[in-house]
C-alpha positions in Angstrom: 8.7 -42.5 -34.8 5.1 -43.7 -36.1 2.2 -41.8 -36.6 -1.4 -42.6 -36.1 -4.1 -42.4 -39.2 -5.0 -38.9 -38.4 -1.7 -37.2 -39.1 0.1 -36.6 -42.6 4.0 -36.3 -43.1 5.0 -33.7 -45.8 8.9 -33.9 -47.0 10.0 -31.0 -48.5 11.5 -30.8 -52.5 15.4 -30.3 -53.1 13.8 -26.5 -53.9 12.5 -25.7 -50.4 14.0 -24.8 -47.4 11.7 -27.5 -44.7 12.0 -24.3 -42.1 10.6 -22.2 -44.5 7.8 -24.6 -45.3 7.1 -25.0 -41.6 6.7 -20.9 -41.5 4.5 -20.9 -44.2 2.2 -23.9 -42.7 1.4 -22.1 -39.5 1.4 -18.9 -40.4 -1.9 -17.1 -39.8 -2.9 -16.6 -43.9 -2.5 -20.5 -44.5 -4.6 -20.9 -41.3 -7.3 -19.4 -42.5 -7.4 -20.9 -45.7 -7.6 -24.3 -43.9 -10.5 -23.9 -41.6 -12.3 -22.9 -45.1 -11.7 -26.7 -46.2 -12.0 -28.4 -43.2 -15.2 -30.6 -43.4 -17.7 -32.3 -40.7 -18.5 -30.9 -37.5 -18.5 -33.3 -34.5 -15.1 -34.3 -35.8 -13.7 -32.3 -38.5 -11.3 -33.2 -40.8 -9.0 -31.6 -43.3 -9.0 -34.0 -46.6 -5.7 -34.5 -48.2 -6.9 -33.7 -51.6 -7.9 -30.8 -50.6 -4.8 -29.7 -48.8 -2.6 -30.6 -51.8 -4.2 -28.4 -53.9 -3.6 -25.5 -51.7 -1.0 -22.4 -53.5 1.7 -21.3 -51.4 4.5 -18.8 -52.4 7.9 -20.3 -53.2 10.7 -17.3 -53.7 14.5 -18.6 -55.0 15.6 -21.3 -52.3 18.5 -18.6 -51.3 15.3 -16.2 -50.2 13.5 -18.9 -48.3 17.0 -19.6 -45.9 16.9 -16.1 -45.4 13.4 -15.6 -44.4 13.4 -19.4 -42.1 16.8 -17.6 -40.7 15.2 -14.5 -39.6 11.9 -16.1 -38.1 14.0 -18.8 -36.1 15.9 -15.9 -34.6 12.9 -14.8 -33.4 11.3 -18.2 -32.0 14.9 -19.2 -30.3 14.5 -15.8 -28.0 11.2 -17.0 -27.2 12.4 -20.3 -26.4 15.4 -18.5 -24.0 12.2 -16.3 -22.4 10.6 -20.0 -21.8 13.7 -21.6 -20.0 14.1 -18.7 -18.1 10.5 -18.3 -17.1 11.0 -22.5 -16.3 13.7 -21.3 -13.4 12.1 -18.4 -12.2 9.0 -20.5 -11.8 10.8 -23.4 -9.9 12.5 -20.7 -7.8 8.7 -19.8 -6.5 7.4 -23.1 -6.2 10.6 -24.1 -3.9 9.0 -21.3 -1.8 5.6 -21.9 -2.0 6.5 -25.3 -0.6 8.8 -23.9 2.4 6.1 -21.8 3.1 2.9 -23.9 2.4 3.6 -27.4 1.8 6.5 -29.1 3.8 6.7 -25.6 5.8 10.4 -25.9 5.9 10.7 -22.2 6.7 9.0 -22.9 10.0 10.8 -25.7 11.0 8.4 -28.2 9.0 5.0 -28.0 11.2 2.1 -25.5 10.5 2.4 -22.4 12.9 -0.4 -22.4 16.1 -1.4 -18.8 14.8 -2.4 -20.1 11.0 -6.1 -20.1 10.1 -7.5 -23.5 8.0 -9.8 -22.3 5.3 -11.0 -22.7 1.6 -10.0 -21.1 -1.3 -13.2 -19.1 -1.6 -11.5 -17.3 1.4 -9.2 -15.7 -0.5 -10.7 -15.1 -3.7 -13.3 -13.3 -5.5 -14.9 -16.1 -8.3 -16.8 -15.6 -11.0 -17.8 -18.0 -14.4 -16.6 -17.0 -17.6 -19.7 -15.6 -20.1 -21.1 -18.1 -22.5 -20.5 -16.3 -25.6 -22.2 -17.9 -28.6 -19.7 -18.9 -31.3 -21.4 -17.2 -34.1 -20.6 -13.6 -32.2 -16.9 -14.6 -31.9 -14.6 -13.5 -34.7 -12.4 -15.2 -36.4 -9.6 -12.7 -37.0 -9.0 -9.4 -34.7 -10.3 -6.2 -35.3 -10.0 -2.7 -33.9 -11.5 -2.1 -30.7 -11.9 -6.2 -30.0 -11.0 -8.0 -26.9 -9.1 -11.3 -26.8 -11.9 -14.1 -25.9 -9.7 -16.2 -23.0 -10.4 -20.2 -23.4 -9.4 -22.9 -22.2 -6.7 -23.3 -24.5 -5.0 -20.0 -23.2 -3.5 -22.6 -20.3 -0.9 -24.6 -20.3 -0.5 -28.0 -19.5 0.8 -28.1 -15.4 -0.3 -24.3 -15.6 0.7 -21.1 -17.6 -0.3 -18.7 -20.2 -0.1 -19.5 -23.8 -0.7 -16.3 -25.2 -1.3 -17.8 -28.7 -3.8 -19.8 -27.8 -6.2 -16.4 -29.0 -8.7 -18.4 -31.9 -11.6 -15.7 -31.0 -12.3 -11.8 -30.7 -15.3 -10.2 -29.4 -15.8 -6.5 -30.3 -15.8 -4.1 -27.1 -18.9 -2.4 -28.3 -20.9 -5.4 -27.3 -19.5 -5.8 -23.6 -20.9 -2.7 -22.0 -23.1 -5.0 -19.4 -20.1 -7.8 -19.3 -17.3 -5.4 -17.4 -17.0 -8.3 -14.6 -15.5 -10.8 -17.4 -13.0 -8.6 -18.4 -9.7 -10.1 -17.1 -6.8 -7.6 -15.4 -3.1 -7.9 -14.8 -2.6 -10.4 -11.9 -6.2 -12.8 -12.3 -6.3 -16.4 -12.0 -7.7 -18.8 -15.0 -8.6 -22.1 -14.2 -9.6 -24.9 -16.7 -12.6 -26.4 -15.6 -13.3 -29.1 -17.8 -11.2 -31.4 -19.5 -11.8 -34.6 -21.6 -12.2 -37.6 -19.0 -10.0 -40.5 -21.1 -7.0 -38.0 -20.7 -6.9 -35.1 -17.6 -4.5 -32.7 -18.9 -5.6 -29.3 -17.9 -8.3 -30.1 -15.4 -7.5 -27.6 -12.3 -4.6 -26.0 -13.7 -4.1 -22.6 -13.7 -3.0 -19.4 -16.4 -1.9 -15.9 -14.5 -2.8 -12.9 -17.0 0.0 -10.7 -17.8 -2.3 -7.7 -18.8 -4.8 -5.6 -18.4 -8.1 -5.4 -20.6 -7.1 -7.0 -23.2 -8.9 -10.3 -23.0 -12.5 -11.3 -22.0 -12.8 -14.5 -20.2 -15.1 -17.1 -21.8 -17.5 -20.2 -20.0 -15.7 -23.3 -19.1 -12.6 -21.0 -17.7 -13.3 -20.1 -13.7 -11.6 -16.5 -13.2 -9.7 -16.9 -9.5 -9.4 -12.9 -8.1 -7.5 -11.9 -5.2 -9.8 -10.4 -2.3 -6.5 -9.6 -0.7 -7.7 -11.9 2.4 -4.5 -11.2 5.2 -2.8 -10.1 2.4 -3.0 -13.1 0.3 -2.0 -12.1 -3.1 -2.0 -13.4 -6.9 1.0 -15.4 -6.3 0.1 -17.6 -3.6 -3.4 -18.3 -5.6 -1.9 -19.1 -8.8 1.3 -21.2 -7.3 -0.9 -23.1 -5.0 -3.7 -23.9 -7.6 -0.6 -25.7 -9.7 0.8 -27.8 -7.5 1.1 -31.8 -7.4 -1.6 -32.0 -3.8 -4.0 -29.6 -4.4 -4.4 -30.2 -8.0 -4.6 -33.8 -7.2 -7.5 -33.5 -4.1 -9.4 -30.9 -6.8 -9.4 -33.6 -9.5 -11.1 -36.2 -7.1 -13.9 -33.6 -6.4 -14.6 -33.3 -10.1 -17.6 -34.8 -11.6 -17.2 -37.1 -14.0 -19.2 -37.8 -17.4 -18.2 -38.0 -20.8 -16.6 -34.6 -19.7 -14.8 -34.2 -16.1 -15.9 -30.6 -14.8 -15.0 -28.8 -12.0 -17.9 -26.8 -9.8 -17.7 -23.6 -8.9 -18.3 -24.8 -5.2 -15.5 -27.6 -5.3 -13.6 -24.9 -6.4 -14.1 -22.4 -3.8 -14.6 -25.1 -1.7 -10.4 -26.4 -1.8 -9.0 -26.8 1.7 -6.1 -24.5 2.3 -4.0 -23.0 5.1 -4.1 -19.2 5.2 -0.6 -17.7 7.4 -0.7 -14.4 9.5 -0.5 -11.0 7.2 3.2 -10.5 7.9 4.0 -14.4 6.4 1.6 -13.6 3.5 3.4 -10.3 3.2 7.2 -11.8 3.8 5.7 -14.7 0.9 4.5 -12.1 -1.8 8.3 -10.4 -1.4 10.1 -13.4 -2.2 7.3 -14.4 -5.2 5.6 -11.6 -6.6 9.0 -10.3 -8.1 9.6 -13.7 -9.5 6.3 -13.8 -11.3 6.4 -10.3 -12.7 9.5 -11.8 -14.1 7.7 -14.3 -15.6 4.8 -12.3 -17.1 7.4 -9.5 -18.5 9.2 -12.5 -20.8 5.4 -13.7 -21.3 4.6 -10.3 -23.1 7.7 -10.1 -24.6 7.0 -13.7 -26.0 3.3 -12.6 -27.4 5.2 -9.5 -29.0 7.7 -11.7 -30.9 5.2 -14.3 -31.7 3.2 -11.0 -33.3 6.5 -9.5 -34.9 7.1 -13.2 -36.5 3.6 -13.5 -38.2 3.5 -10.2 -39.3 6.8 -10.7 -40.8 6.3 -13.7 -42.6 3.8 -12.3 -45.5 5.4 -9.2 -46.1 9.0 -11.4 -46.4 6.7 -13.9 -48.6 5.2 -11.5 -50.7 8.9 -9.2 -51.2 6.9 -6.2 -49.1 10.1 -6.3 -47.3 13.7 -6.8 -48.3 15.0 -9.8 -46.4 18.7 -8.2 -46.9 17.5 -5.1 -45.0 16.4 -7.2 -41.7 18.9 -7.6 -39.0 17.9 -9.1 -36.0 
């Protein structure tokens, strides 16, 4: 494998455990120490010099297998949640497709009694707030919300509950109650770099309520509950190959690509009879609640495993008394 001129390979000494070594790197306390040497602005970079000089703890080698031991436990459960979340989400898309796409389940043409609309039928749509960066924190605090960016979605669609980088404190949102996301809301990237699409259109579905607060550049996609269109059939639908694809040639294009709120709303889309949406969100909804339980779960862990890792580091707790 080779690697370009803006990455760095570090091989571990006979006297550290490379797992170990990879806990310490992204773990939240070297983190912060690196955005305090990273230098420029419009591109910034983190000088080698610099990152050589940086301390890091290094207990006996036996200690450092135990610690990378217990932490892997914890990321190969979230890897199980992942593949599992991978199924249950191919389950739904297999009937998003029956039902919506190739309309399988009625015997593959679109029922006389279906309505042709847009997506700003079914849903309630709103920008995120343009916080300015020099409000946002860097590291939580009590009483903060999560600040939901673009980086909070996944590539083809998801949440990636790490992507939280900012916090805004919940003292200062009084007049801002409409960005505040709930359990079951649609996030949509809409901008993306325009050399290489990877988000552009894609969809996360939150997994909570009030804890995050949705920031510009993210559209937030709500249910109106339409003929009893639901969550599912927004997020499913805004992830697949033909909308995503018709969305994408909408999108203006610059040194950016960005989506507009009216392309948005404006998506074509065939909205069924209230007993088909109703017979749709019982095969789905269960499926994605699934999918959002393993999702918390996931963020949990992730939480559990950085918390762990400077108290192991530091001897705050006694590896031999973890069991996991």
């Amino acid at each position: 494998m080779r690697i370009n001129s803006g990455m760095l390979i570090i091989r571990c000494h006979e006297m550290v455990d490379y797992k170990y070594l990879y806990y310490v790197l992204r773990g939240r306390g070297f983190q912060q120490q690196i955005r305090q040497i990273v230098t420029g602005s419009a591109q910034p970079q983190l000088p080698k010099s610099h990152l050589l000089k940086m301390l890091i703890a290094i207990p006996p080698l036996s200690v450092q297998k135990q610690i990378s031991s217990i932490l892997d436990k914890i990321d190969k459960k979230i890897a199980n949640n992942n593949r599992i979340n991978d199924n249950l989400l191919q389950q739904a898309f297999s009937i998003l497709s029956s039902f919506f796409i190739d309309f399988s389940h009625f015997d593959g043409s679109v029922p006389d009694d279906w309505e042709q609309g847009t997506l700003g039928d079914i849903i309630d749509f709103s920008n995120g707030y343009a916080f300015k960066s020099k409000e946002l924190l860097d590291a939580p605090l009590p009483d903060c919300y999560k600040v939901f960016k673009q980086g909070h979605i996944n590539r083809g669609g998801g949440f990636n509950s790490s992507g939280t980088k900012s916090w805004y404190p919940v003292s200062k949102c009084s007049k801002l109650s409409k960005y505040v996301l709930r359990k079951g809301d649609v996030l949509m990237a809409m901008t993306d770099m325009k050399d290489n699409v990877a988000i552009l259109g894609n969809t996360a579905l939150m997994t909570v309520d009030n804890q995050y607060i949705v920031n510009q550049r993210v559209g937030l996609l709500r249910s109106n509950g339409y003929k009893s269109t639901s969550f599912a059939y927004i997020y499913l639908l805004t992830n697949s190959f033909d909308f995503l694809k018709n969305l994408r040639r909408r999108a203006n294009s610059g040194v950016q690509v960005n989506l507009s709120s009216f392309e948005i709303k404006n998506s074509p889309l065939w909205i069924a009879p209230d007993s088909v949406n109703k017979e749709f969100n019982a095969l789905t909804e269960p499926l994605l609640s699934m999918i959002m339980a393993n999702d918390i779960e996931n963020q949990k862990l992730a939480e559990l495993r950085d918390t762990l890792l400077p108290k192991l580091i530091s001897g705050e707790l006694d590896v031999s008394n973890i069991s996991l």
